[in-house]
N, C-alpha and C positions, 0 to 999 in steps of 0.2 A: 625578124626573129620573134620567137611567140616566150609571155614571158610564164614564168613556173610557177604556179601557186602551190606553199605551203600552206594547207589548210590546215595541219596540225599546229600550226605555229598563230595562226587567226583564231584557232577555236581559244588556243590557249591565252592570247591578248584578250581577247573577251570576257573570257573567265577574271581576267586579272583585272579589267576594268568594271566589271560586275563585283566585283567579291566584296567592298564595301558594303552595297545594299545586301548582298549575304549576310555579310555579318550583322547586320542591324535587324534583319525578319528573325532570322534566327535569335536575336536577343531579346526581340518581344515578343515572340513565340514561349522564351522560358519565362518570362518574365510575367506571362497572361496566364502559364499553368498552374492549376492551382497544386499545393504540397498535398505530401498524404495526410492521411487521420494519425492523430497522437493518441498513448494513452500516458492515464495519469491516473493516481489513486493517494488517498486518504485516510487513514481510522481518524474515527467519530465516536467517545471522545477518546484520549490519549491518555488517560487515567483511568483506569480500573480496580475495584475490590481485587482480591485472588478471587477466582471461580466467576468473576462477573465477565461482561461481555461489549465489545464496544463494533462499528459496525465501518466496515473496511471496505471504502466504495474506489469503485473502479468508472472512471471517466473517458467514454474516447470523443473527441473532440474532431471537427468535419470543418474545413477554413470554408470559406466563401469559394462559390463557383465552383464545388468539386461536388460528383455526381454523389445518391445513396450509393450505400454496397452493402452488401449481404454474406461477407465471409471474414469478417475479422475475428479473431483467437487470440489466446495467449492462455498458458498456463501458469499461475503463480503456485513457487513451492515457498512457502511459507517457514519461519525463522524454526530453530527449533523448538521454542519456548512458546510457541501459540498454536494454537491448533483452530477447528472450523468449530463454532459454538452449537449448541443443542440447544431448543433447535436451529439450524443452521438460517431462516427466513432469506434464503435468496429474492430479489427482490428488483427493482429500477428501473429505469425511465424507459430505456430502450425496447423495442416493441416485442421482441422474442429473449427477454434478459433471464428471464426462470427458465425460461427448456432450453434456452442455448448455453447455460452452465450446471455443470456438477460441484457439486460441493455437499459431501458426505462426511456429517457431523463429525467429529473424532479423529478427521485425516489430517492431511499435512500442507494438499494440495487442493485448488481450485482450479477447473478446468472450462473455459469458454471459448465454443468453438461456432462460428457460420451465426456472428452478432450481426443484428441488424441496423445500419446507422443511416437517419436521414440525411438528404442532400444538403450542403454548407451554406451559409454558416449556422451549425449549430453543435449539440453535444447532448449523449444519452448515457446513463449509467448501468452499472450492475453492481449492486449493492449483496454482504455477504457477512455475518455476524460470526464475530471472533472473539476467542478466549484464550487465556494463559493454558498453558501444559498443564498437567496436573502435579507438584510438588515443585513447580516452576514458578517464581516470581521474581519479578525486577522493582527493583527500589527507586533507579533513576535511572536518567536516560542518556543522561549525559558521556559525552563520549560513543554513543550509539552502539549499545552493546548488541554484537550478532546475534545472541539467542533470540534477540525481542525487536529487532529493527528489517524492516522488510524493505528491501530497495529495488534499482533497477536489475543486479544480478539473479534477484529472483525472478525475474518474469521472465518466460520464452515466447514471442509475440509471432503473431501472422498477418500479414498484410495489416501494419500499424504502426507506425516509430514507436519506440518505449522510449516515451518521456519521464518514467517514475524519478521522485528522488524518496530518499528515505522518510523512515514512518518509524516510529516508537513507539510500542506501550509502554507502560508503567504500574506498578501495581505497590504503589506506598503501604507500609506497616499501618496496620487499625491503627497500633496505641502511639498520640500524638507523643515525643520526646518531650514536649516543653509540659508533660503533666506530670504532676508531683507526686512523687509514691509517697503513703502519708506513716512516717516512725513514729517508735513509741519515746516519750521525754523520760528523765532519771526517775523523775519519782514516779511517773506507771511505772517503770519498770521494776523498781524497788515491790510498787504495790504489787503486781504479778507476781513477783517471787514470793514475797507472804502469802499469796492466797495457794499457792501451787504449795506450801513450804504445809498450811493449814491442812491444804486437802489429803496429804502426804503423811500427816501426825493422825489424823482422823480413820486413816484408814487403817494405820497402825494398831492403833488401840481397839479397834472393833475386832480383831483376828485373837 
C-alpha cells in the first residue's frame, strides 16, 4: 500500500512550528521603525502689552533613524482673540520655513504646507509673530480661556502627529492694582472750597 501525503496538513504544521520566530522578526521589525515626525508649538513670551506681539513657534521634531521628508503641513486656525501680527516676520530653523508658510498679517490662520525636515534625530522650526484682536484682551490665563488659548483642536496636520498642548496669551492691565490713587485730606478740601467759594464772589462783583 502507498501511503497519502497531506501536504496541506505539512505546510500547515510548519507554519505552526515557524510562527514563534514569526512573531519575534516581526516585533523587531516594529520595534527598529522609527515613529513619525511630532509637531509642537510655543508663544514666546506669554505676556503681552494689548497691541504688543509675542512670537508662536512651531516645532516638528524627526526621532533617530527616520529619513528627511519634504512634505509636512498643518494649518493653525488661531483662538479668536489673536490674530497674525504686523509685521507678521515668518521666520525658523527649517530650510524652506518662510516660503513653505503663509501667514498674512491680520488673518486668523497660518498655513504650512511641503516643510522641509532633516533626517533624525533632530528638529526645525517655523516661527510667526502674534498679537491680541484688536478690542481683545485677556487679563489671565487661568482656566485657559478659548478666545486666547491655542491648542491641539486648532491645528489640522499632514503627514505629522500633532503633539500640541495648549498656549495662552495674556495681556494684564498697564495700571498695577496695588498703586495708590492719591485723595484729597479734610482740610484741602475745606481749602478748595474757599478758593472755589473766592473765585465765585470775585466774579460776582466784577459784573
Amino acid at each position: 500500500m502507498f501511503a497519502v501525503t497531506n501536504f496541506a496538513t505539512l505546510r500547515l504544521k510548519a507554519f505552526v512550528r515557524n510562527a514563534p520566530l514569526l512573531v519575534v522578526f516581526a516585533a523587531l521589525s516594529f520595534a527598529s521603525s522609527p515613529t513619525a515626525q511630532t509637531l509642537s508649538k510655543s508663544f514666546s513670551p506669554t505676556t503681552i502689552a494689548d497691541g504688543g506681539t509675542t512670537t508662536l513657534t512651531f516645532t516638528v521634531t524627526n526621532p533617530g533613524g527616520a529619513p528627511a521628508v519634504s512634505n509636512v503641513g498643518f494649518v493653525d486656525t488661531l483662538p479668536s482673540g489673536l490674530r497674525v501680527a504686523t509685521p507678521n516676520s515668518v521666520s525658523g530653523t527649517c530650510a524652506n520655513a518662510a516660503a513653505a508658510t503663509t501667514a498674512t498679517a491680520g488673518a486668523g490662520t497660518i498655513t504650512t504646507t511641503n516643510l522641509q525636515v532633516p533626517a533624525g534625530a533632530s528638529s526645525c522650526t517655523v516661527t510667526v509673530n502674534v498679537t491680541n484682536a484688536a478690542g481683545q484682551v485677556n487679563a489671565s490665563c487661568a482656566g485657559n480661556p478659548a478666545a486666547f488659548t491655542n491648542g491641539a483642536a486648532n491645528v489640522a496636520v499632514t503627514n505629522v502627529v500633532n503633539g500640541v498642548t495648549p498656549g495662552c496669551i495674556s495681556m494684564p492691565s498697564l495700571i498695577a492694582s496695588s498703586i495708590a490713587i492719591p485723595t484729597l485730606g479734610q482740610w484741602a478740601l475745606m481749602l478748595l472750597a474757599m478758593l472755589i467759594a473766592i473765585v465765585a464772589l470775585r466774579q460776582h462783583h466784577s459784573r
